[in-house]
N, C-alpha and C positions, 0 to 999 in steps of 0.2 A: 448332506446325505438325505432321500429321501425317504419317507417312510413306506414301507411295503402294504401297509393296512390304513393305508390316506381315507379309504373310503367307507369303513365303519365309523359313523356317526356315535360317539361315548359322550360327547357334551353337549348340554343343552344347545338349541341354534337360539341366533339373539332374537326373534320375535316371543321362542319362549320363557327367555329371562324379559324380556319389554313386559310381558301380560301379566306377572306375577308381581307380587307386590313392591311397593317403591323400595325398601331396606333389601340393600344388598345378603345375596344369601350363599352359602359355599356349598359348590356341588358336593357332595361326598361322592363315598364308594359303593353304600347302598344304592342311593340314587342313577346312578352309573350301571350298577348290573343289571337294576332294574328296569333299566333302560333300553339296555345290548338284550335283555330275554325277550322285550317287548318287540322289538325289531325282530328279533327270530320270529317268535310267535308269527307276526304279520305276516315275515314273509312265505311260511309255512300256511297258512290261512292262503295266501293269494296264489302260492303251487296248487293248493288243492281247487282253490277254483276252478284254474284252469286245468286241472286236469280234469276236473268234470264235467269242464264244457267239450273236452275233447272228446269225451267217451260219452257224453251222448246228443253229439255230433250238430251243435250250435256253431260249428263255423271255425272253432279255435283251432290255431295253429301247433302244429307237433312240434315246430321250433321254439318257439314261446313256450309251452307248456313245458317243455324239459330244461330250457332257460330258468324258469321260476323254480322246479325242482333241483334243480342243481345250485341255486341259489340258497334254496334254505337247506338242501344239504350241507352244503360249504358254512352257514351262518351255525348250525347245529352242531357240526365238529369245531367250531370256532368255540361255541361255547361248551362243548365238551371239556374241552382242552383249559378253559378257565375254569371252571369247577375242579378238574383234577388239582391243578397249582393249586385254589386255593385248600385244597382237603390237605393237600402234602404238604404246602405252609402250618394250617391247623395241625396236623400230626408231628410235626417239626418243634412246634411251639410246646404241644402237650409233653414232649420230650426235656426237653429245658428243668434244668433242675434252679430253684431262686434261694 
């Protein structure tokens, strides 16, 4: 079965476990969102480039620029949708009687 979301990067790539230090280290889950937000970020940063090189009128293409916008569209609901799980995870848990 393959995976639908192959091409969001959540784990380190190995140059950037090579660079870091020799003791093996375990990815967690902070690490990881902190990761997927950073990836948003980018790719919201790089929509807006281009859409400001569209509007005022350095060359850039309207196909690219709505490309890159609908990129970090699609990235931003992506992580919508993980903040909501994990608030209803956390609201699930606060429920829990021990």
């Amino acid at each position: 079965m393959s995976n639908p979301i192959s091409n969001l990067r959540i784990l380190p790539t190995e140059s950037s476990v090579a660079s870091k230090a020799t003791a093996p280290r375990e990815w967690g889950f902070t690490e990881t969102l902190r990761g997927a937000m950073d990836q948003t970020k980018q790719l919201q940063a790089t929509a807006d480039i281009k859409v400001a090189g569209l509007l005022d009128g350095s060359g850039m293409d309207v196909h690219s620029a709505m490309i890159a916008v609908e990129q970090a569209d699609l990235s931003f609901q992506l992580m919508m949708q993980v903040r909501n799980k994990i608030v209803a995870a956390y609201q699930e848990i606060s429920r829990m009687q021990f």
